[in-house]
PyMOL Python script that loads the backbone (N, CA, C, O; Angstrom):
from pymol import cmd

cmd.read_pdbstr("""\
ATOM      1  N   UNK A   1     -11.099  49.445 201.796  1.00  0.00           N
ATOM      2  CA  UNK A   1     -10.601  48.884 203.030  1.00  0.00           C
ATOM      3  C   UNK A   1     -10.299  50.029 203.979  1.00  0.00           C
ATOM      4  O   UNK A   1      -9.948  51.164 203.658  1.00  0.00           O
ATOM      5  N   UNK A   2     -10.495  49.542 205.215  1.00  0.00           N
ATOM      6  CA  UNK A   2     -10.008  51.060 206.225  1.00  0.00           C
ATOM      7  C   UNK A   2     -10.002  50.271 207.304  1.00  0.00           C
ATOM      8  O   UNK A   2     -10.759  49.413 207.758  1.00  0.00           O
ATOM      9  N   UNK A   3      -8.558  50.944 207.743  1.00  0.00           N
ATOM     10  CA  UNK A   3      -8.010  50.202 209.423  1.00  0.00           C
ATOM     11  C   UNK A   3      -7.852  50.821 209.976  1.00  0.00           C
ATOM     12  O   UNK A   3      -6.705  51.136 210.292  1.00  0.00           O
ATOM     13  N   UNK A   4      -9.380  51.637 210.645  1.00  0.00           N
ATOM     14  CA  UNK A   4      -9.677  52.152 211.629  1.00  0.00           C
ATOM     15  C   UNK A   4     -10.567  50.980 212.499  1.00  0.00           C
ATOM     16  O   UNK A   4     -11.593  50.417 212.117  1.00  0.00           O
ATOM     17  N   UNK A   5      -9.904  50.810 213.682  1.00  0.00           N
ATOM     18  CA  UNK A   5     -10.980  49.349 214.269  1.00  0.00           C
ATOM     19  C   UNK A   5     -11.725  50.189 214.926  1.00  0.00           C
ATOM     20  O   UNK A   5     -12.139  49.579 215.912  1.00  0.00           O
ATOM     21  N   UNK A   6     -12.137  51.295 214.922  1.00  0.00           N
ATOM     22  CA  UNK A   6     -12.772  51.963 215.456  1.00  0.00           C
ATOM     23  C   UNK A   6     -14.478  51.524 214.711  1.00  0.00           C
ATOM     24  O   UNK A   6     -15.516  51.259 215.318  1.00  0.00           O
ATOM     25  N   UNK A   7     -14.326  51.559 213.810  1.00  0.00           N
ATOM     26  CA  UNK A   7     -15.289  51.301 212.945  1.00  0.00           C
ATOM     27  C   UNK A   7     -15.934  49.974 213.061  1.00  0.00           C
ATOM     28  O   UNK A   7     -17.128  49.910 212.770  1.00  0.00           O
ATOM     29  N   UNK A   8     -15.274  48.837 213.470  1.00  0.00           N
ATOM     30  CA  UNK A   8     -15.810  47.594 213.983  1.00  0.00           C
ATOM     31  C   UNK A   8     -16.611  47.314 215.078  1.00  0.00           C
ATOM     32  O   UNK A   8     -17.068  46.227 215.432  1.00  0.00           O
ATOM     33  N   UNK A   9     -16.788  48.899 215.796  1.00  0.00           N
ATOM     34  CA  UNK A   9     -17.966  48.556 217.093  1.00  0.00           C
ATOM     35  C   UNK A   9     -19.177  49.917 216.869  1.00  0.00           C
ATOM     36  O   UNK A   9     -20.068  50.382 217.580  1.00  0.00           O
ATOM     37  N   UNK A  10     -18.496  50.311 215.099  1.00  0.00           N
ATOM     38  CA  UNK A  10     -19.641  51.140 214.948  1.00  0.00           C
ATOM     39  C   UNK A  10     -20.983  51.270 213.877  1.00  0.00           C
ATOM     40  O   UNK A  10     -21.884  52.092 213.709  1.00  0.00           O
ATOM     41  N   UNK A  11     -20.581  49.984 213.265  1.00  0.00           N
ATOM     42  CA  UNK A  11     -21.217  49.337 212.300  1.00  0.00           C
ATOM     43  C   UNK A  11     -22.276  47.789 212.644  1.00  0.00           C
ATOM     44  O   UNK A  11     -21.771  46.683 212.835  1.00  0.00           O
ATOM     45  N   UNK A  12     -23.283  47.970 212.653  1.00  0.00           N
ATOM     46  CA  UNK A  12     -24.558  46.824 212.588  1.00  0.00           C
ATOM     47  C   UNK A  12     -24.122  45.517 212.299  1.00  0.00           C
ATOM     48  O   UNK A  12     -24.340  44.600 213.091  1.00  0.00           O
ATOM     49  N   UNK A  13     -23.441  45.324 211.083  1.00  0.00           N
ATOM     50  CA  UNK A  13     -22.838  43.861 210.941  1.00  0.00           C
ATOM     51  C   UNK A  13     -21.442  43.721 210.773  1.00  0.00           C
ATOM     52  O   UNK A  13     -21.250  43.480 209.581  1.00  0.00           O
ATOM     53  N   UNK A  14     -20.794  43.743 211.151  1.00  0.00           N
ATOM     54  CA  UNK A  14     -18.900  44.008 210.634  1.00  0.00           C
ATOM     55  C   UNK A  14     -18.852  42.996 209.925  1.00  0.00           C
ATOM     56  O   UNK A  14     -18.046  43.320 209.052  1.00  0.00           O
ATOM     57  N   UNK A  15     -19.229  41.821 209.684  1.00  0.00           N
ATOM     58  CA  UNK A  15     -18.760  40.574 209.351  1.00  0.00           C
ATOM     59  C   UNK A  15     -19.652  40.201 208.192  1.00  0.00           C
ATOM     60  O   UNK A  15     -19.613  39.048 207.763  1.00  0.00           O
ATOM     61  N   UNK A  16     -20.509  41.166 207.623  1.00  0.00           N
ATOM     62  CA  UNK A  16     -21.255  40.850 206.398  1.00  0.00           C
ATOM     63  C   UNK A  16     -22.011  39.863 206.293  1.00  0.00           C
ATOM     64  O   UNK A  16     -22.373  39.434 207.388  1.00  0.00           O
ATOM     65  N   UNK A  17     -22.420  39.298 205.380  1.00  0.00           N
ATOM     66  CA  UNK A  17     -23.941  38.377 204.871  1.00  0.00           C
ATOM     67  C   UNK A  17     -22.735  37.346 204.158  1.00  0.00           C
ATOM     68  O   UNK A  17     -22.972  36.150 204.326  1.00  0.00           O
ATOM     69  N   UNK A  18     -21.637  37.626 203.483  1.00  0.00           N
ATOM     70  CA  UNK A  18     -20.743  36.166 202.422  1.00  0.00           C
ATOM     71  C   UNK A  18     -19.322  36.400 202.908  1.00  0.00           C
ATOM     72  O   UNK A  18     -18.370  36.479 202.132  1.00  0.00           O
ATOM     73  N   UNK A  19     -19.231  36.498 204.120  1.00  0.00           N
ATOM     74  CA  UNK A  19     -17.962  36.484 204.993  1.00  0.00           C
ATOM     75  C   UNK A  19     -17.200  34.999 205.012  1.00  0.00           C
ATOM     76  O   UNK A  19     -16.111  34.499 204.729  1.00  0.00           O
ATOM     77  N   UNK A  20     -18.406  34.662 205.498  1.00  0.00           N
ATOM     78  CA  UNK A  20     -18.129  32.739 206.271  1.00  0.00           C
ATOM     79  C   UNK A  20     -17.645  32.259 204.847  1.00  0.00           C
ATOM     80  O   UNK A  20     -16.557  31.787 204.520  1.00  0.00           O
ATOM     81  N   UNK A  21     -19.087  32.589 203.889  1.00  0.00           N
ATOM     82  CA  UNK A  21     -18.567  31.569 202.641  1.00  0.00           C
ATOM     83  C   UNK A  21     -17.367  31.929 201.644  1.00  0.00           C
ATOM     84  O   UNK A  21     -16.925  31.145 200.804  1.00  0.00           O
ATOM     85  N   UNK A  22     -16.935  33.154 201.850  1.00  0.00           N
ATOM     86  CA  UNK A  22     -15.494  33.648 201.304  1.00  0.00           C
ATOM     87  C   UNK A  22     -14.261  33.198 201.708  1.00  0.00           C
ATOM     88  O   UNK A  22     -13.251  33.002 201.033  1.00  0.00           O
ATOM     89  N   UNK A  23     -14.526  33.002 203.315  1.00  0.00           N
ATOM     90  CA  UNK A  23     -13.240  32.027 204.093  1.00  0.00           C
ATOM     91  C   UNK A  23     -13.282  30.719 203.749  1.00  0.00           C
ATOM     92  O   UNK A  23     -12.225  30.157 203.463  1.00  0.00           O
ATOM     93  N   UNK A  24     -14.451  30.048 203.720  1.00  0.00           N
ATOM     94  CA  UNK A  24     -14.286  28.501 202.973  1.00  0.00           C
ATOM     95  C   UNK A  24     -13.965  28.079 201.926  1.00  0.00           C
ATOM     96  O   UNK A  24     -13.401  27.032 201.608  1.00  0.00           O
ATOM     97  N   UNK A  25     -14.614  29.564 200.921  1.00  0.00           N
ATOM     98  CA  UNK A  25     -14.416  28.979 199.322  1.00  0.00           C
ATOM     99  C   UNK A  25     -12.989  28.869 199.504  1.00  0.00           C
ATOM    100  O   UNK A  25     -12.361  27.812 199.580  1.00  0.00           O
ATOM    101  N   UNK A  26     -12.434  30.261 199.581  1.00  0.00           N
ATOM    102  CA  UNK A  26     -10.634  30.051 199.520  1.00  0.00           C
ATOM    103  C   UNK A  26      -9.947  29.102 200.327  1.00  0.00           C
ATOM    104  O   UNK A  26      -8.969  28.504 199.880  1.00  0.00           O
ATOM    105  N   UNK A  27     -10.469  28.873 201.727  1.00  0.00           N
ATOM    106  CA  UNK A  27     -10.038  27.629 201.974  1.00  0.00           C
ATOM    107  C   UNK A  27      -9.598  26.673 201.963  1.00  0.00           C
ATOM    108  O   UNK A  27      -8.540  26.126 202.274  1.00  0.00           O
ATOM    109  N   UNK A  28     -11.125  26.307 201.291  1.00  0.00           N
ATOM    110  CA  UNK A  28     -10.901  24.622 200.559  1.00  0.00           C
ATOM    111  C   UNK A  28     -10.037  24.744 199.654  1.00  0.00           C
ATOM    112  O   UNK A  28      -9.228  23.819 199.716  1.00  0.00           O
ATOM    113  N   UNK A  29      -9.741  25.767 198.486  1.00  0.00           N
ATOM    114  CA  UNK A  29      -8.697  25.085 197.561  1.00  0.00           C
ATOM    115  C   UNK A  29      -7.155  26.246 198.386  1.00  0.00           C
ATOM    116  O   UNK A  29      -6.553  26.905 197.538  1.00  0.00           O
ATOM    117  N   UNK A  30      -6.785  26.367 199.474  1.00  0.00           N
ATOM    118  CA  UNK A  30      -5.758  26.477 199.777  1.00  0.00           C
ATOM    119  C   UNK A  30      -4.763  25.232 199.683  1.00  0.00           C
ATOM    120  O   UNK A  30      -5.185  24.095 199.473  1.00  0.00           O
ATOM    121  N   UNK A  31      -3.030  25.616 199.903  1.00  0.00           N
ATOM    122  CA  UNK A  31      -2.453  24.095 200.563  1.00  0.00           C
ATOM    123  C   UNK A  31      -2.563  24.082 201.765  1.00  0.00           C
ATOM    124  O   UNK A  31      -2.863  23.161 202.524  1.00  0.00           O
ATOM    125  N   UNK A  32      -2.116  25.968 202.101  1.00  0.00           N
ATOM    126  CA  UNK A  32      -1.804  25.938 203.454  1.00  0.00           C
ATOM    127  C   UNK A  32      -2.625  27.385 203.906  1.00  0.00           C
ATOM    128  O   UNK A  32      -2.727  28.357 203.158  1.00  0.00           O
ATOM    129  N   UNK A  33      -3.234  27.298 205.414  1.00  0.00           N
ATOM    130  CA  UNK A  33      -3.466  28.226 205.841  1.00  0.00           C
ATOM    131  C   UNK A  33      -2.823  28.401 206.936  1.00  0.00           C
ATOM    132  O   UNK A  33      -2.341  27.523 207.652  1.00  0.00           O
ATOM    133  N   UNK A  34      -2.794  30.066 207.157  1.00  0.00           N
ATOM    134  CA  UNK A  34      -2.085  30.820 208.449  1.00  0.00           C
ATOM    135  C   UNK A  34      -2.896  31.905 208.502  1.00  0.00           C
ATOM    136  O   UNK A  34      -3.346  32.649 207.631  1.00  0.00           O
ATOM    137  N   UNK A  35      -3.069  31.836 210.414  1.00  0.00           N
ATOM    138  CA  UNK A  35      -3.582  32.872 210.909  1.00  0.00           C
ATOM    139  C   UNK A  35      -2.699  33.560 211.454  1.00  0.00           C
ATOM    140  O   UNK A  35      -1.765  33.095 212.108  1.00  0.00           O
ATOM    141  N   UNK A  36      -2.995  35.234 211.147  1.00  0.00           N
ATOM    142  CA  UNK A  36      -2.437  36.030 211.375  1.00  0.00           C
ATOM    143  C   UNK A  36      -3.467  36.410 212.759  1.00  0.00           C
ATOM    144  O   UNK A  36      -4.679  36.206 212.674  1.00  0.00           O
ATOM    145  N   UNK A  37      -2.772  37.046 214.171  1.00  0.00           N
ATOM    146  CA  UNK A  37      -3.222  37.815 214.928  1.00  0.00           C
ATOM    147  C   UNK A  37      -3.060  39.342 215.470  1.00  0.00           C
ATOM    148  O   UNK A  37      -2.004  39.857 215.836  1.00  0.00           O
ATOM    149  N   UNK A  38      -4.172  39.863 215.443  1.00  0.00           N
ATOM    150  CA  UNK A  38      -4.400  41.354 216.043  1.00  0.00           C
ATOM    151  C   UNK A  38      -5.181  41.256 217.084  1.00  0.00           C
ATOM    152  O   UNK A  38      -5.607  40.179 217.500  1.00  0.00           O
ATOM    153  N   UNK A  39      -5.526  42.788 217.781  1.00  0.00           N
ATOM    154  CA  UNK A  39      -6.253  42.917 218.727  1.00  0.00           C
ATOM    155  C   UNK A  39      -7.952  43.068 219.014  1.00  0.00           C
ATOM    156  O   UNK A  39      -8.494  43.505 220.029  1.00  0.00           O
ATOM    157  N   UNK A  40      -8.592  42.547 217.754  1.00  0.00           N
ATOM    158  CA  UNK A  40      -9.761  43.038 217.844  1.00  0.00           C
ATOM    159  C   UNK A  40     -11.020  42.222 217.529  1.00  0.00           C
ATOM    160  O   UNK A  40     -12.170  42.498 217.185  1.00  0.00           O
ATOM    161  N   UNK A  41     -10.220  40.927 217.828  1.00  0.00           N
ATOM    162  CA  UNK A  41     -11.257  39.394 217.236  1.00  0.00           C
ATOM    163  C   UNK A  41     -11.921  38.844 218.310  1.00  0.00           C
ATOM    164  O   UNK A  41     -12.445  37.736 218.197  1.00  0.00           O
ATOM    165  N   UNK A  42     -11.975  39.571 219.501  1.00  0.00           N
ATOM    166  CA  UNK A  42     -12.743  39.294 220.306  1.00  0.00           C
ATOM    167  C   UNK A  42     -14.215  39.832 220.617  1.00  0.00           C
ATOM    168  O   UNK A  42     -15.046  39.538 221.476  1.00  0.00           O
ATOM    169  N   UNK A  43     -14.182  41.055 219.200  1.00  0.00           N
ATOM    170  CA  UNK A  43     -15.772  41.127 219.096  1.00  0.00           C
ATOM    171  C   UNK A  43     -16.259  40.599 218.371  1.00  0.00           C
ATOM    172  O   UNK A  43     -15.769  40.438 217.253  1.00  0.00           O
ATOM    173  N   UNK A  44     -17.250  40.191 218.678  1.00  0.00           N
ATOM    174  CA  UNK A  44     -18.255  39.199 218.671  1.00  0.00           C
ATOM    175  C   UNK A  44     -18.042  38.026 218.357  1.00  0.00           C
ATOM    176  O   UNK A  44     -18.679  37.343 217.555  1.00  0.00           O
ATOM    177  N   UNK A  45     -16.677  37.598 219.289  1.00  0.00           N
ATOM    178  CA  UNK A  45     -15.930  36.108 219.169  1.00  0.00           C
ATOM    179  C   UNK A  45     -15.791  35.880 217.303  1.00  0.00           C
ATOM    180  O   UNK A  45     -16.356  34.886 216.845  1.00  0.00           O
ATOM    181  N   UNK A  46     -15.154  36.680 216.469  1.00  0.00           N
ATOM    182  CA  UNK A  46     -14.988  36.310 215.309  1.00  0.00           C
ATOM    183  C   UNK A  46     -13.671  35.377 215.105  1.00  0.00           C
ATOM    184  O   UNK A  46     -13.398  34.423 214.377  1.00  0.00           O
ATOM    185  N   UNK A  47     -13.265  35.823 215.704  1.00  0.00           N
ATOM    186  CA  UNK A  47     -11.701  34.890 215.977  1.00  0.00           C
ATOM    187  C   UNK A  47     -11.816  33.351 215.990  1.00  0.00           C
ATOM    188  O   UNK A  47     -11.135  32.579 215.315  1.00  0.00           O
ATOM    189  N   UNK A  48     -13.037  32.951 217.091  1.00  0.00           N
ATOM    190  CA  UNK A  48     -13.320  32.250 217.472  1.00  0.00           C
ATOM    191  C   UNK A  48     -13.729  31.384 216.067  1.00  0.00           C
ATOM    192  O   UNK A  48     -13.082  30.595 215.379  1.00  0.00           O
ATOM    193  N   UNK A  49     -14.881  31.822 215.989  1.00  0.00           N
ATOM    194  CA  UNK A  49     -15.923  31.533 214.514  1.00  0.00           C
ATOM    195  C   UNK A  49     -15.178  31.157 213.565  1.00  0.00           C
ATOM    196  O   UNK A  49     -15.452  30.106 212.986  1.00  0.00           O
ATOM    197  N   UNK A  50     -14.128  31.880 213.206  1.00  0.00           N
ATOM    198  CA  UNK A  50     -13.725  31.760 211.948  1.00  0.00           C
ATOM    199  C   UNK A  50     -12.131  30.724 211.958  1.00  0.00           C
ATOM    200  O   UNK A  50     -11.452  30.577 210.941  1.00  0.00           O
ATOM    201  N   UNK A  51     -11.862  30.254 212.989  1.00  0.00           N
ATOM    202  CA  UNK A  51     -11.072  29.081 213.416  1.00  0.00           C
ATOM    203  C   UNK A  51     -11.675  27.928 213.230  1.00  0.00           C
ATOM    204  O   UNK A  51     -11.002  26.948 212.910  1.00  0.00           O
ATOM    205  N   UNK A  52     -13.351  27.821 213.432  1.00  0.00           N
ATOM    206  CA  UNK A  52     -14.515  26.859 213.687  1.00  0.00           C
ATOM    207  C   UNK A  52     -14.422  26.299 212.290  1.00  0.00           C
ATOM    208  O   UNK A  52     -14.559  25.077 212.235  1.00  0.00           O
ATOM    209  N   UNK A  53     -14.163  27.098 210.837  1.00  0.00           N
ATOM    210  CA  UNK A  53     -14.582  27.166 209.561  1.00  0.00           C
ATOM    211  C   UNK A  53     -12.982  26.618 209.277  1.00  0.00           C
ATOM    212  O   UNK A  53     -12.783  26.240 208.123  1.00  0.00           O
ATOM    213  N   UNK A  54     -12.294  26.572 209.839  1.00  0.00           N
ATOM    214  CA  UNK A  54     -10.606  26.107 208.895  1.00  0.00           C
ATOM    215  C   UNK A  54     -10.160  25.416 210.321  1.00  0.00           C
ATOM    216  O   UNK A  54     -10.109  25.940 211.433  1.00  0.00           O
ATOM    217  N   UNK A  55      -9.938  24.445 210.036  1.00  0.00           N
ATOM    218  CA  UNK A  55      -9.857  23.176 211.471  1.00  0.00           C
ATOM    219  C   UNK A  55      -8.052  23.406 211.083  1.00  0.00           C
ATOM    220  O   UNK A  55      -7.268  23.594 212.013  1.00  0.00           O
ATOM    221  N   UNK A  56      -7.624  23.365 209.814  1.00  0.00           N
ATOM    222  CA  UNK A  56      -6.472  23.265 209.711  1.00  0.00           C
ATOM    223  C   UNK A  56      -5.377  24.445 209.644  1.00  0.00           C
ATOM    224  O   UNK A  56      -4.229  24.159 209.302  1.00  0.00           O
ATOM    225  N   UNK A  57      -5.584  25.228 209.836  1.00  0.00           N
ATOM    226  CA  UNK A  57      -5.053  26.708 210.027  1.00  0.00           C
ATOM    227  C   UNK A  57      -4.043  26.559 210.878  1.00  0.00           C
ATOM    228  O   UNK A  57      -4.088  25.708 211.767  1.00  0.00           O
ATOM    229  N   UNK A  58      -3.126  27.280 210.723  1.00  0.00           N
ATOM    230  CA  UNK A  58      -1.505  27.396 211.357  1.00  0.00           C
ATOM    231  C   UNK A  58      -1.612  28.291 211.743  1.00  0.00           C
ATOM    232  O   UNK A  58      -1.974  29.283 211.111  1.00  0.00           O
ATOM    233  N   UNK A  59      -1.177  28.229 213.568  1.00  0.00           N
ATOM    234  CA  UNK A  59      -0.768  29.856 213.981  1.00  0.00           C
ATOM    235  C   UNK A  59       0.454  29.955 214.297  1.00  0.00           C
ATOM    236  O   UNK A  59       0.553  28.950 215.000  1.00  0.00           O
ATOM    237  N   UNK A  60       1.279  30.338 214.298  1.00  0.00           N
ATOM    238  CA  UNK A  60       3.110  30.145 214.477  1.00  0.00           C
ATOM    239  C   UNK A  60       3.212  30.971 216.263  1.00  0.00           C
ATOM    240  O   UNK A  60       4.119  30.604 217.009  1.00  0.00           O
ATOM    241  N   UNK A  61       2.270  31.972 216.706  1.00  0.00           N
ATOM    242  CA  UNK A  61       2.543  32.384 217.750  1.00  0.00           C
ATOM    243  C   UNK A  61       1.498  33.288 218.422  1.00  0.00           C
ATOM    244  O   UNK A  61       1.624  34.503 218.265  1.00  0.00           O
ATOM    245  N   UNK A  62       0.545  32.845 219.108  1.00  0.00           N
ATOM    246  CA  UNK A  62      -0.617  33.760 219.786  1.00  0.00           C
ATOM    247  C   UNK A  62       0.124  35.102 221.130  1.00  0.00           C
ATOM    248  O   UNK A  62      -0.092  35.009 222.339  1.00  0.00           O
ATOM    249  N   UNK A  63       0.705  35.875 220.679  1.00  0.00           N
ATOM    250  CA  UNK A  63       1.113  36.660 221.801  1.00  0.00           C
ATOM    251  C   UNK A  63       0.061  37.151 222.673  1.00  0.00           C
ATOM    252  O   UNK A  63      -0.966  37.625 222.188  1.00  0.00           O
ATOM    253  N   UNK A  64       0.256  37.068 224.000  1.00  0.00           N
ATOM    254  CA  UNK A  64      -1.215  37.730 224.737  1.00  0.00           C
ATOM    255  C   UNK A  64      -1.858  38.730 224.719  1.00  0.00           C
ATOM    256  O   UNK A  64      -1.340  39.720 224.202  1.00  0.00           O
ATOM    257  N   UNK A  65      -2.806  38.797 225.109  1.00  0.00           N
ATOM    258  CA  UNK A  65      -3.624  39.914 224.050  1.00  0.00           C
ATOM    259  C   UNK A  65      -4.201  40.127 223.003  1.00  0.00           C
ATOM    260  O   UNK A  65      -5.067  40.967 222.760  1.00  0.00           O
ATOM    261  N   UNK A  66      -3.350  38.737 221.802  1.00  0.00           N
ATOM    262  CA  UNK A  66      -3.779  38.948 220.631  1.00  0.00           C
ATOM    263  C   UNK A  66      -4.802  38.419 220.094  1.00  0.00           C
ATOM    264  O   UNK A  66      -4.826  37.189 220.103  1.00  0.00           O
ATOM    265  N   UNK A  67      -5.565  38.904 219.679  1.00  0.00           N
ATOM    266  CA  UNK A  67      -7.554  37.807 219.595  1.00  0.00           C
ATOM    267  C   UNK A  67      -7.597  37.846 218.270  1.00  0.00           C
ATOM    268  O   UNK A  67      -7.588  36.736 217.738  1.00  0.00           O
ATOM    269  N   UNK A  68      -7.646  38.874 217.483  1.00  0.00           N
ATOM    270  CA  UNK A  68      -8.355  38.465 216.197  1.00  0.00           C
ATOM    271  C   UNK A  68      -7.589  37.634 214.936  1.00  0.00           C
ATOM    272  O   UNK A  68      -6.411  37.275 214.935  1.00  0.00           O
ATOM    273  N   UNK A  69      -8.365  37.473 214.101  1.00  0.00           N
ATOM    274  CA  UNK A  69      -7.901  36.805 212.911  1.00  0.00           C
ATOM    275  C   UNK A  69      -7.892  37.361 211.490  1.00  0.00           C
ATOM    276  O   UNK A  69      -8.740  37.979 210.847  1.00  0.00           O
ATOM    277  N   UNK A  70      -6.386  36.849 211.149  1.00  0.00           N
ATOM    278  CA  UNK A  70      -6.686  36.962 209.386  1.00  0.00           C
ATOM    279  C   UNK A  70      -6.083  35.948 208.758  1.00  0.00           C
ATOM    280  O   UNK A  70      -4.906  35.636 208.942  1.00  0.00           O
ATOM    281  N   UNK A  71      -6.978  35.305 207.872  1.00  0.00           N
ATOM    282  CA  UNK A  71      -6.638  33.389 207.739  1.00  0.00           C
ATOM    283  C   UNK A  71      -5.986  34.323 206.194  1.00  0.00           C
ATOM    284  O   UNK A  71      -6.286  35.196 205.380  1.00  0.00           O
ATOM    285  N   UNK A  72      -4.818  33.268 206.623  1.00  0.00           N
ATOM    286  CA  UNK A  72      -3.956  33.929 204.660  1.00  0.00           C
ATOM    287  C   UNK A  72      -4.124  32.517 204.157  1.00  0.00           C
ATOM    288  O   UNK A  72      -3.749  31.696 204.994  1.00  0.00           O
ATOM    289  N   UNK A  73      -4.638  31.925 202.887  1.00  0.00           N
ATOM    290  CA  UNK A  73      -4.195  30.970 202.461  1.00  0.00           C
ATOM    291  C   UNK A  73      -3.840  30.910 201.047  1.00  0.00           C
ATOM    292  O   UNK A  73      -4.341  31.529 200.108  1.00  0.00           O
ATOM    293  N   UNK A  74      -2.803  29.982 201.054  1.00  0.00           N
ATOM    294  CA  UNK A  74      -1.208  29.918 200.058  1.00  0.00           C
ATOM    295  C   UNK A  74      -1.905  28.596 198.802  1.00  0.00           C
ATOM    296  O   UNK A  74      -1.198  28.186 197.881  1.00  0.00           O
TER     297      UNK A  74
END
""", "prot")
cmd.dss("prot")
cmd.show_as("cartoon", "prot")
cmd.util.cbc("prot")
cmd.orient("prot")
């Protein structure tokens, strides 16, 4: 893992080939999901995308500015 977001506009695919289906598998057998927000889910609208895939996701507070996502589920 490395949290340099620097690296997210310097890499060909950031979001991998079994991204989508890693957020669903865990998903579906969550109770509850929560999105966490940062600043950097507005490339290549992943934020977006990956809200599209969990209809039921909890956000407790979008502060402005804040775009990206990290779906935790419990």
């Amino acid at each position: 893992m490395n949290t340099d977001p620097a690296l997210l506009y310097s890499v060909e695919d950031p979001i991998g080939l079994e991204n989508d289906q890693t957020i669903l598998d865990i998903y579906k057998k969550a109770d509850l999901t929560i999105a966490a927000l940062g600043f950097n889910g507005a490339h290549l609208n992943r934020g977006k995308a990956a809200l599209r895939l969990t209809p039921e996701v909890k956000c407790l507070v979008q502060p402005k500015g804040m775009a990206s996502l990290v779906i935790l589920c419990t």
